[in-house]
N, C-alpha and C positions, 0 to 999 in steps of 0.2 A: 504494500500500500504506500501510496504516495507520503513524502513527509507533509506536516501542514506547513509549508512556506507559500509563499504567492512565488509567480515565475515570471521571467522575463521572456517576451516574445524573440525568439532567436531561430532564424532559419539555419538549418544541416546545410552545409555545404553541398552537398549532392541533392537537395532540393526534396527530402523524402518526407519533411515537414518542421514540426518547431520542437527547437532542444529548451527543457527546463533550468534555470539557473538558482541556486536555493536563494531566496529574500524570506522573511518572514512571514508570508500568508499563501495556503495555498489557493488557485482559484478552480471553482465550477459555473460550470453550466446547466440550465432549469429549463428541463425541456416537460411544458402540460398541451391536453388534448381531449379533447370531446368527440363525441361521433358525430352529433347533430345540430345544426342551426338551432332549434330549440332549444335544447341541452345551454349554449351557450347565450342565452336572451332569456332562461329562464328565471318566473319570478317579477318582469320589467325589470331585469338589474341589466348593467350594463354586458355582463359577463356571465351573467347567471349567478348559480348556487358551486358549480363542481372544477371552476376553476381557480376561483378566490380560495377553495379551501385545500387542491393540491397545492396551490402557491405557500398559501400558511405552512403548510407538513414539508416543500421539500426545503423551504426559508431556514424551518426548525433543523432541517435535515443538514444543510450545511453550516450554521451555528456549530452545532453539534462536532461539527470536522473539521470547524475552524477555519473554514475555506470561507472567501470572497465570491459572492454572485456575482460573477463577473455579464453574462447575457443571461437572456430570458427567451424560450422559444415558445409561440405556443400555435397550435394547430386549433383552429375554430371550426366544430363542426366536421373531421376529416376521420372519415374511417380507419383503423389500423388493418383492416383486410388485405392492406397494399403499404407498401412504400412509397407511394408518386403523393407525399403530402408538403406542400412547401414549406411548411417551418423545420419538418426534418428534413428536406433535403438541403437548406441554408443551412444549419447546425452542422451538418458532415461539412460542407465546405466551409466552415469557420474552423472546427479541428482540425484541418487539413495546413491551416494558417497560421494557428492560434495557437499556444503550448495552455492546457489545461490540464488539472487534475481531476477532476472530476463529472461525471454528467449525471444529474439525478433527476430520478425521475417517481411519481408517487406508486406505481405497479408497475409491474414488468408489460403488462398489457398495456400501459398506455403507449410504449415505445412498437409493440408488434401481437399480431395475434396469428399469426401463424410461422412456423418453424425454420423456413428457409429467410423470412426477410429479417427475423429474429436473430439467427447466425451473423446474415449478411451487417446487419447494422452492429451487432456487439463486435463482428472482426473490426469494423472501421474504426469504432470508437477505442478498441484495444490498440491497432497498428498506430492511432495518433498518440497513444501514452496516456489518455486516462483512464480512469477507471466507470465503470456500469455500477451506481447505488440507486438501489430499490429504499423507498421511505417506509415500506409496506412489509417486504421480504428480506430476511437476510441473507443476503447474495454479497460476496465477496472473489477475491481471485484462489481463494484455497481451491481444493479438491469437493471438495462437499457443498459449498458456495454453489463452485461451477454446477454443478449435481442437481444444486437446488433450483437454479437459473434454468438451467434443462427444462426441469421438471415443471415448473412454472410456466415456464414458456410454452410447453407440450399444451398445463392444460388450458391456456389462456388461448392458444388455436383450436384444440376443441371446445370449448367456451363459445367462443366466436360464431365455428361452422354449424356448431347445436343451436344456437340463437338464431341462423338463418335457415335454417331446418326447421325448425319450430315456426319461425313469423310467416315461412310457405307454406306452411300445413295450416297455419288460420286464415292465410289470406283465401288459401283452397278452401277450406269449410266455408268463409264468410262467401263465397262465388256461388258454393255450390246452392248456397241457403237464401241466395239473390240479392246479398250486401255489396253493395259498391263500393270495388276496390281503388285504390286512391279517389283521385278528384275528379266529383261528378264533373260531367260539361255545358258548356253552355248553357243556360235552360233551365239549369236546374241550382238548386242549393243545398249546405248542411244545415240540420237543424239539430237540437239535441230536446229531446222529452220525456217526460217524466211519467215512466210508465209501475205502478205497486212498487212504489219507493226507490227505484232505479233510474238512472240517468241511461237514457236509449239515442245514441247520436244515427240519423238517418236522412233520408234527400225527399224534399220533395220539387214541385214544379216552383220555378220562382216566376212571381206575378207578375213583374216587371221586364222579363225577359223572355217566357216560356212563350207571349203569343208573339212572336217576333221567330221564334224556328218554327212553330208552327204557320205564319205564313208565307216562310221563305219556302218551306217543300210545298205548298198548297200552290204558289207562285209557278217554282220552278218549273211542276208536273205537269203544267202548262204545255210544255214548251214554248212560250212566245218571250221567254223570259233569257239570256244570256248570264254567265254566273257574274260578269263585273257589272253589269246591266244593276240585275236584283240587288248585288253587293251594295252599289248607290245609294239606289234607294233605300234600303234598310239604314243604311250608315246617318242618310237623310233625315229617316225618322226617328234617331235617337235611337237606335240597335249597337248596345256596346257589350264588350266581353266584365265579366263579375268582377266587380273590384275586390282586394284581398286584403290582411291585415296591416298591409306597409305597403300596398299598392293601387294606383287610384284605377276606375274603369278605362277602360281603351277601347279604339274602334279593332273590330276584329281585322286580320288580311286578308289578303282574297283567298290565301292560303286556308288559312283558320277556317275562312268560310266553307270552301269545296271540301274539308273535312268533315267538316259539321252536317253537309248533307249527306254524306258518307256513312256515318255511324251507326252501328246498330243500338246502339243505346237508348236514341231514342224509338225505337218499338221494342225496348222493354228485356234487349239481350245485354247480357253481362258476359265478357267474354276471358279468360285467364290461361294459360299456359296453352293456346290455343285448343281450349274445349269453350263451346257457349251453352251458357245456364240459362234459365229465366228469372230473371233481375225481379227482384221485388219494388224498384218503385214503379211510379206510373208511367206508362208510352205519352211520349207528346202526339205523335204520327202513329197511324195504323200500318199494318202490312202492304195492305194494297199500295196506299199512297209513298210509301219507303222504295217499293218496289217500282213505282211510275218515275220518281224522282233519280231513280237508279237508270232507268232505261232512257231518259231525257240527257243522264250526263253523259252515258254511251253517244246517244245519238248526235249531241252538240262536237264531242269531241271529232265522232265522224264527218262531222259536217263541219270545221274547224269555224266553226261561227265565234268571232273575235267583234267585241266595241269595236266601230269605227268610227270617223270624222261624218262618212257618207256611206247609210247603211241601205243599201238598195232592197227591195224585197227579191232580187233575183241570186243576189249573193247566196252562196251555199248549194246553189241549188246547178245554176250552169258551168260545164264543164268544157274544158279546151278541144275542139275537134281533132289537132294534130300531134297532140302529146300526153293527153287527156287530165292536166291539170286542172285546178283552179284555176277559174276566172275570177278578176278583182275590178275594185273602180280605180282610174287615174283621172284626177282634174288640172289637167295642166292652162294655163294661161298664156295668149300672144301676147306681142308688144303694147299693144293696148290694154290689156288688161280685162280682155273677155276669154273665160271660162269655156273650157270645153270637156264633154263628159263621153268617157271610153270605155269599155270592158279590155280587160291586158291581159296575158296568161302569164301567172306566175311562175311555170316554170321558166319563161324567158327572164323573168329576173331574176332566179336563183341561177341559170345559167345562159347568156347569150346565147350559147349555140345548141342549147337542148332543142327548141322547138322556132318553128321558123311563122307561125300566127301572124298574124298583123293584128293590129288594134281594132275595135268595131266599135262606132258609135254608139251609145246607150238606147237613141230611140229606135235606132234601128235594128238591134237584137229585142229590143221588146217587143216590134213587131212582128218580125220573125215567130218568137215564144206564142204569142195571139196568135198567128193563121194556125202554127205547129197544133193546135186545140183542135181544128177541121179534120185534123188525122187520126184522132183516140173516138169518134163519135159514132154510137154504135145506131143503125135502125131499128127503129120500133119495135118491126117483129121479131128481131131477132133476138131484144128485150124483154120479150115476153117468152120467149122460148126459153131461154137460158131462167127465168124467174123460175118456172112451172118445172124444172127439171129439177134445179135448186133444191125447192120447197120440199120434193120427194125425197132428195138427196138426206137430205136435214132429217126430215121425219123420221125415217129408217134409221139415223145414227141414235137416235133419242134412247130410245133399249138399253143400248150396248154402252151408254153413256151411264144409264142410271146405275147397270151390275157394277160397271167401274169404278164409280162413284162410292158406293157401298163395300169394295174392296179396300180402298185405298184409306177408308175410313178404320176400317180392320185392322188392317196393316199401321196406320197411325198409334191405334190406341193399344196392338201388341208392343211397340215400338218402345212408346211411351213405359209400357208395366216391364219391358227389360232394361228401360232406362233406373228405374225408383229399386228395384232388385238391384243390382248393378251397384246404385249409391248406397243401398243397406249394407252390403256385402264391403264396402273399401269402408264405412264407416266402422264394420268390424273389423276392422285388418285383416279381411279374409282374402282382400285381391290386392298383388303387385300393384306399384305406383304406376309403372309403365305400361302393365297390362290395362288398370285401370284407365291409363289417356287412351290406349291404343282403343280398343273397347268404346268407349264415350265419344270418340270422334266419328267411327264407324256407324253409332247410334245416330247420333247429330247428325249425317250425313244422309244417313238411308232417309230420318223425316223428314229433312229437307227437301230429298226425294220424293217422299210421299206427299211432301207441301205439296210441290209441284205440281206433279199426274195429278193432284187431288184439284187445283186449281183448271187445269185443264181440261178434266171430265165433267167439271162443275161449271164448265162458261155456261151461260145463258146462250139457247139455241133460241129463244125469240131474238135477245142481243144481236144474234148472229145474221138471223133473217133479219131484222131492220137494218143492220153495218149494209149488210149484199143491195136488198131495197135501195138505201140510198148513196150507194154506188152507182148502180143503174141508172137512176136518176141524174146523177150529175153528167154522167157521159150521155146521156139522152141528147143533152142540147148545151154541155160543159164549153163548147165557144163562146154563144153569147152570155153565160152565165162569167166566163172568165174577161169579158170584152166589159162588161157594163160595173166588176167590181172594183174597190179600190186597190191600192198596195197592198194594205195589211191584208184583205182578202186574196188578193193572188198569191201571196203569197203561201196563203195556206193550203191553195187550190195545188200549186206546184211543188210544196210538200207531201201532198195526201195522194198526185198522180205518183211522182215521181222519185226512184230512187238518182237521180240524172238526167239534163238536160244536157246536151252534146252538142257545141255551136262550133260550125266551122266560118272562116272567114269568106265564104266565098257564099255565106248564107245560109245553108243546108241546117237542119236543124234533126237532130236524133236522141234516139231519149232511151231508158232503161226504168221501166214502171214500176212500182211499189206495187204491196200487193193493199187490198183484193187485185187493183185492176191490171195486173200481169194475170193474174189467172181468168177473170171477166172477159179481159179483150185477147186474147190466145185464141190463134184460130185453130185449134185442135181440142179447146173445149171442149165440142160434142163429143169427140171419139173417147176423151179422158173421161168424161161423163160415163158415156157407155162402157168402160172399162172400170168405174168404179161399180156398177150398177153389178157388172157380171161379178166382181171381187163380192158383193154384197151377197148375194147368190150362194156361193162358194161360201160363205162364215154360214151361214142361215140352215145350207145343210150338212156342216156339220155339227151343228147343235140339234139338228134336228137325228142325229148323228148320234150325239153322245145322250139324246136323252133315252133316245129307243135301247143304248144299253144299259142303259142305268135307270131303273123304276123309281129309285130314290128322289133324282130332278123330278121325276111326274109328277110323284107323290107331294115334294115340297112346293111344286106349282114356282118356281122361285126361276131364278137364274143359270144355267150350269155355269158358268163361267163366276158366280158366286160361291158355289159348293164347292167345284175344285180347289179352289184358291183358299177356301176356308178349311179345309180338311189337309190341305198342307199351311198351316197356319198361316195365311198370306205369305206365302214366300214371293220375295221380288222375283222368282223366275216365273212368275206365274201372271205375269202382269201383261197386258196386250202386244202379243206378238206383232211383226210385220203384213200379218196377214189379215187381220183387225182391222174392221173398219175405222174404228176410231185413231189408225196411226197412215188413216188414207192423205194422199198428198192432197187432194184438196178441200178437206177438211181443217186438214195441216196450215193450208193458208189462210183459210176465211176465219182460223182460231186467230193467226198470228197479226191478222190484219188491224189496224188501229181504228180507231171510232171516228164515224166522218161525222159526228153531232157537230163538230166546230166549222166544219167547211159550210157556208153558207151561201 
């Protein structure tokens, strides 16, 4: 052990650090450390409670040894899990400098909590010549010291890795039981209440902020809405993110924002080491709406609809004839000072020599887009054929929709009881942690599944006849209907036809339809028609198939395609083959097709 003299700072000639000289005092270093922000603001003190009082024990600690405080280090809030903490990594660089006798500190854990950064730092603080004092343990350079430093050390890292072992096993429970882990979002707030004499901290909707994400999705699922568009606005109306204990409200980003409509949180999922639970507080947004606001950002992003200075209703939608980029607006200005308005293809600005387009004045691709309406318009009769085919088409699925229906419902609610089995079983330590995620995500996964199908067999087939109806309708007489309305209307006209409009410069206009009206205006229609008609045929007897072997279906009057499926407890192989009508291609589209209620 050092003697107590203070030393003189003297660099070794070969540069390996500082040689001690005896004066009368010796000097230390007082190195203290919290793990967390709180820890160290605990109280309203300036420091808290836990560093004022290692300071007091290691003060006493070098009295005691007659040594000089010579610095002071202390780590605020910095976990010992690691080494990367800046006041210990400045302390090593001062011993490196500095001729000390001592570094104290009030436990061996405040300096490290696991074995290897524990070594590493006692070699540094030993190779610069002082000594490792514990205020806590007695630890010295004997044999037994060292021994006891070990052993301290050992268990202050398992300390450490059992404390984060344990805070994951409650943060799991509280997920599993719908408590929201850290900090709710936007939307929402803590509250804490007082439930048969217990204090219950929990989230509800905050009043101030909750109808503001509820009408950003109600907005967005629009589609008529752009994300920096709606961002504005909300920002406009006083929409700011929660202010915190030491920090004031803020306008969210656009960032923050496009998250925000992203999250499952708000309809009610809680999600942790990638399993989702059902969150116990309340949905701001339902499923559906979560789900429209999900396929609006798909579609914008495909549609790279960006704020601009001059936002045309054709933007998004027309595409370059000879390289098939986007077309944009340029308004350049002659000498004078008069404006002129062009469609440009952006690949020519991302590269001169990708695409060789020339420019096309704005009114005269709009009229182009107008005549191109005379080419999608169907005759009368041949509107009424396709209807009366339709209608049948629809009718017939109805059956095969309802057994499904009732399948999938099945398969939910077994899903669900292997779910709640499942969480009794890990509540008993009776399943692996791994087994347990691996398991719960597969669950997760297949109901999601069964959302799905369950969403699909369950559309509304009058929905679906009214969609096709007023499809028809608009290509009935869709030129002068597109000829007499404004922007905002054409614009939705050329959404709802169209997945593309194709402009070349030489005028030509070509286009790529959305559906219904890719399947509507197909002139192979009929024969697809008659080809589902004969598929329908083909399921019909073989039901008529399996019931004549099975007296059981008679007897239940019921479904077969319900009973098999139930007698192998819905298993997802059991679920509508290729050969199903209900996974017929143009059933497939008139599901997929969006709602022309808006096009007007």
């Amino acid at each position: 052990m050092p003697n107590t003299t203070s030393v003189v700072n003297r660099k070794h000639g070969d540069g390996r650090g500082a040689v001690k000289a005896p004066t009368d005092q010796a000097r230390a270093l007082i190195y203290l450390r919290v793990s967390t922000k709180d820890q160290a603001e605990m109280g309203g003190e300036a420091e808290g409670y836990s560093i004022p009082a290692q300071r007091a024990a290691c003060t006493r600690k070098a009295e005691a040894l007659h040594a000089l405080v010579e610095e002071e280090f202390v780590d605020r809030g910095e976990s010992a899990k690691t080494a990367d903490r800046p006041e210990l990594l400045k302390m090593l660089r001062y011993l490196k400098d500095h001729a000390v006798d001592y570094v104290i500190v009030h436990k061996v854990d405040r300096l490290a909590r696991n074995r290897a950064d524990d070594v590493a730092i006692t070699l540094a603080i030993r190779e610069s010549g002082a000594v490792l004092v514990s205020c806590s343990e007695n630890i010295d350079e004997t044999p037994s010291g060292l021994l006891l430093h070990g052993i301290m050390s050992s268990i202050a890292e398992f300390y450490s890795r059992n404390l984060a072992t344990e805070v994951a096993k409650g943060m799991r429970q509280k997920a599993k039981t719908g408590g929201t882990i850290n900090k709710s979002p936007v939307g929402y707030r803590h509250i804490r209440l007082v439930e048969n004499g217990r204090e219950v901290r929990t989230v509800e909707p905050d009043p101030e902020r909750a109808p503001f994400v509820r009408m950003a999705y109600e907005l967005y699922a629009t589609g008529e809405w752009t994300l920096r568009e709606l961002h504005r606005k909300l920002t406009e109306m006083g929409f700011t993110s929660r202010p915190g204990p030491r920090t004031p409200a803020k306008t969210l980003t656009i960032s923050a924002f496009h998250k925000m409509l992203m999250n499952p949180y708000y309809v009610g999922e809680i999600s942790y080491e990638g399993v989702a639970y059902q969150g116990s507080h309340e949905p701001l947004v339902d499923r559906e709406l979560f789900e429209q606001v999900q396929a609006a950002l798909i579609a914008h992003r495909h549609a790279g609809e960006k704020q601009q200075s001059y936002n045309h209703y054709l933007k998004g939608s027309i595409f370059c004839g000879t390289c098939g980029s986007k077309l944009s607006v340029m308004n350049p200005r002659n000498r004078k000072g008069v404006k002129y308005h062009y469609f440009f293809c952006l690949g020519r600005q991302y590269n001169r020599h990708s695409c060789t387009q020339k420019v096309m004045p704005i009114d005269e691709v709009e009229q182009k887009i107008e005549e191109h309406y005379l080419t999608i318009q169907i005759a009368p009769e041949r509107i009424e054929q396709i209807t009366g085919v339709l209608r049948e088409l629809l009718f017939d699925r109805r059956e095969e929709a309802e057994a499904a229906e009732h399948v999938e419902t099945l398969r939910m609610n077994r899903l669900s009881k292997e779910r709640e089995k499942l969480l009794r079983l890990h509540y008993e330590d009776a399943v692996p942690a791994d087994l347990f995620k691996q398991e719960m995500q597969r669950i997760t996964r297949e109901l999601e599944n069964a959302r799905q199908q369950l969403e699909v067999v369950t559309v509304s087939f009058d929905a679906i006849e009214r969609n096709v109806e007023r499809a028809l309708d608009l290509v009935r007489d869709c030129y002068s209907a597109y000829k007499d309305a404004d922007p905002a209307t054409r614009r939705l006209f050329n959404q709802a036809f169209f997945e593309k409009l194709i402009v070349s410069d030489t005028g030509c206009v070509t286009h790529e339809l959305a559906e219904p009206f890719r399947l509507l205006l197909d002139p192979s229609l009929p024969d697809r028609l008659e080809r589902e008609a004969k598929q329908q045929d083909k399921w019909r007897r073989y039901k008529e198939s399996r019931n004549a072997d099975d007296p059981e279906i008679l007897r239940a009057g019921g479904s077969n395609y319900e009973l098999m499926v139930g007698r192998s407890e819905c298993s997802s192989n059991m679920l509508p083959d290729a050969d199903s009508p209900l996974n017929g291609p143009i059933l497939k589209a008139l599901r997929r097709s969006p709602s022309l209620d808006t096009v007007t």
